[in-house]
C-alpha positions in Angstrom: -8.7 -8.6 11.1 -9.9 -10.9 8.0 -8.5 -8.1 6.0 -4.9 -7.7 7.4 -4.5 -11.9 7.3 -5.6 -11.9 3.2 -3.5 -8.9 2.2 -0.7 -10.5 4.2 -1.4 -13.6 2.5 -1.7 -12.6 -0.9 1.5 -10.6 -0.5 3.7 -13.7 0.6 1.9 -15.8 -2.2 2.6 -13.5 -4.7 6.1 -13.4 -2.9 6.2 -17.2 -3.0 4.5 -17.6 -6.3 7.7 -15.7 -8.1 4.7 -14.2 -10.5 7.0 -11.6 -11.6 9.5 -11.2 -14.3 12.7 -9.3 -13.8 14.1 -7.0 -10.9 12.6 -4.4 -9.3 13.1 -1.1 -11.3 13.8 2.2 -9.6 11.2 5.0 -11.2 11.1 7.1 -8.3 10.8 11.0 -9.0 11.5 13.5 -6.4 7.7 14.7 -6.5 5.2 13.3 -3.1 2.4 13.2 -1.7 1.0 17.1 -2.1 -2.0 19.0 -2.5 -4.8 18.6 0.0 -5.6 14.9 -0.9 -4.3 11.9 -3.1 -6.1 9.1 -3.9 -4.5 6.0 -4.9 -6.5 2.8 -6.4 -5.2 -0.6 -7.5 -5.8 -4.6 -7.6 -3.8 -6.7 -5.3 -3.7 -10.3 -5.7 -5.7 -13.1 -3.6 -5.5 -16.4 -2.9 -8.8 -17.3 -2.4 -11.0 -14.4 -5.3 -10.3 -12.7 -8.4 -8.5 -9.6 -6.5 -8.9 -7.2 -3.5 -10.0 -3.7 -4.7 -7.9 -1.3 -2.7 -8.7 2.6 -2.2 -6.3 4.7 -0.2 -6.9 8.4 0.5 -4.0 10.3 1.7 -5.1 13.7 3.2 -2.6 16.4 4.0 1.0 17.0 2.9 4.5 15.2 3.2 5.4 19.0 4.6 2.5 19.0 7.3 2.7 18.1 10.7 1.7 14.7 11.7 -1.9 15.2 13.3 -3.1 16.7 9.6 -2.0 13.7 8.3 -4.8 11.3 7.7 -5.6 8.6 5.5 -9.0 6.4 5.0 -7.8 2.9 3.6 -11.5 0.7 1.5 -11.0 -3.4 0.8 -13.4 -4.8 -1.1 -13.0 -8.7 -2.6 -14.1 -9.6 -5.9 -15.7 -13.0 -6.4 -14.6 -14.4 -2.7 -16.2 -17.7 -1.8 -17.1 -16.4 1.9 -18.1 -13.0 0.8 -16.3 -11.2 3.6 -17.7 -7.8 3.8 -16.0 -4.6 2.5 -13.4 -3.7 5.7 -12.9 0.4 6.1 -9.8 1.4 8.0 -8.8 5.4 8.6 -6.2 6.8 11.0 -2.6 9.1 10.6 0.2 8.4 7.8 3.5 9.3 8.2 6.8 10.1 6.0 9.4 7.6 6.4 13.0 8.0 4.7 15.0 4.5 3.0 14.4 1.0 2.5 17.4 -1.4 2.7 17.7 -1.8 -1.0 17.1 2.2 -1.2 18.2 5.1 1.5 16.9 7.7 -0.5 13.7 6.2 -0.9 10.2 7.4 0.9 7.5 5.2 2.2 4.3 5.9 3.9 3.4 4.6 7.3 -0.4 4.1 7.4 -0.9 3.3 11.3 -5.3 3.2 11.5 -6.6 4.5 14.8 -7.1 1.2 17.1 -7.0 -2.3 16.2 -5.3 -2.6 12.9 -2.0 -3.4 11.1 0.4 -1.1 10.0 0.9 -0.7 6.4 3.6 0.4 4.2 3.5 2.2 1.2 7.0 3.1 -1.0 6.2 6.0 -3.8 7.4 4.5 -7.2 6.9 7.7 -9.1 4.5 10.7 -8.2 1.5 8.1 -9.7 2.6 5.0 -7.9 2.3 3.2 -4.5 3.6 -0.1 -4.1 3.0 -2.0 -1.0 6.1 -3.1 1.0 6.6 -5.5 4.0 7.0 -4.1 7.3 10.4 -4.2 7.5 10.5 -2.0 4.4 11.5 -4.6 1.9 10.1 -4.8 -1.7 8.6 -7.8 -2.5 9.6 -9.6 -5.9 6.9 -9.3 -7.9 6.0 -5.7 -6.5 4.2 -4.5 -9.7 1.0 -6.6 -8.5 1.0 -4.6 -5.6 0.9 -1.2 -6.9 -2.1 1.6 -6.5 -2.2 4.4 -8.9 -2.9 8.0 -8.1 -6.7 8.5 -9.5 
């Protein structure tokens, strides 16, 4: 839970903060999620520490059928005052199609099996995740919330 209320937070403070420079650029390339697994590591900002260490793991295909689509989800905060532990999440992922800025665009569902929030993942490129608000919306500075394919 202490998880989903940070990355929440740091999202809408970076939102808030207007940390970026420029628009949003459109890099997406027709190439997903494929292959057995994907793994996808990146910084995203916080509030209260130097960063939370994010590591996704996509398992399965775009092309599969939901059930073989799984994904594990690691946190782990750098330098955080009240040294939360590291929070582990897994569950199913699922394809979505279009964003309101972007129809053609795809974005990940992560939904973890029980308690958990749902998170939302738009592919940049075949490299790229960026993390999107629930209602599928990039935020402004969206480069800070990016994972790259390891």
């Amino acid at each position: 839970m202490q998880f989903r209320s940070l990355l929440a937070g740091s999202a809408m403070l970076a939102l808030l903060a207007g940390c970026a420079t420029g628009g949003p650029t459109d890099q997406r390339e027709e190439t997903g999620v494929s292959g057995a697994q994907a793994n996808y590591q990146g910084t995203l900002p916080c509030r209260n520490c130097d960063g939370i260490d994010l590591d996704v793991t996509l398992v399965g295909e775009e092309t599969s059928v939901p059930e073989e689509r799984t994904f594990t989800l690691a946190a782990t905060y750098r330098n955080h005052p009240q040294t939360p532990p590291d929070e582990n999440y897994a569950g199913n992922w699922e394809v979505l199609t279009g964003t309101p800025s972007d129809p053609d665009a795809t974005v990940y569902e992560l939904t973890p099996d029980g308690d958990g929030q749902i998170y939302y993942f738009m592919r940049i490129n075949e490299r790229t995740l960026e993390l999107i608000d629930p209602e599928r919306r990039r935020f402004e500075n969206g480069e800070m919330l990016q994972l790259q394919r390891q």
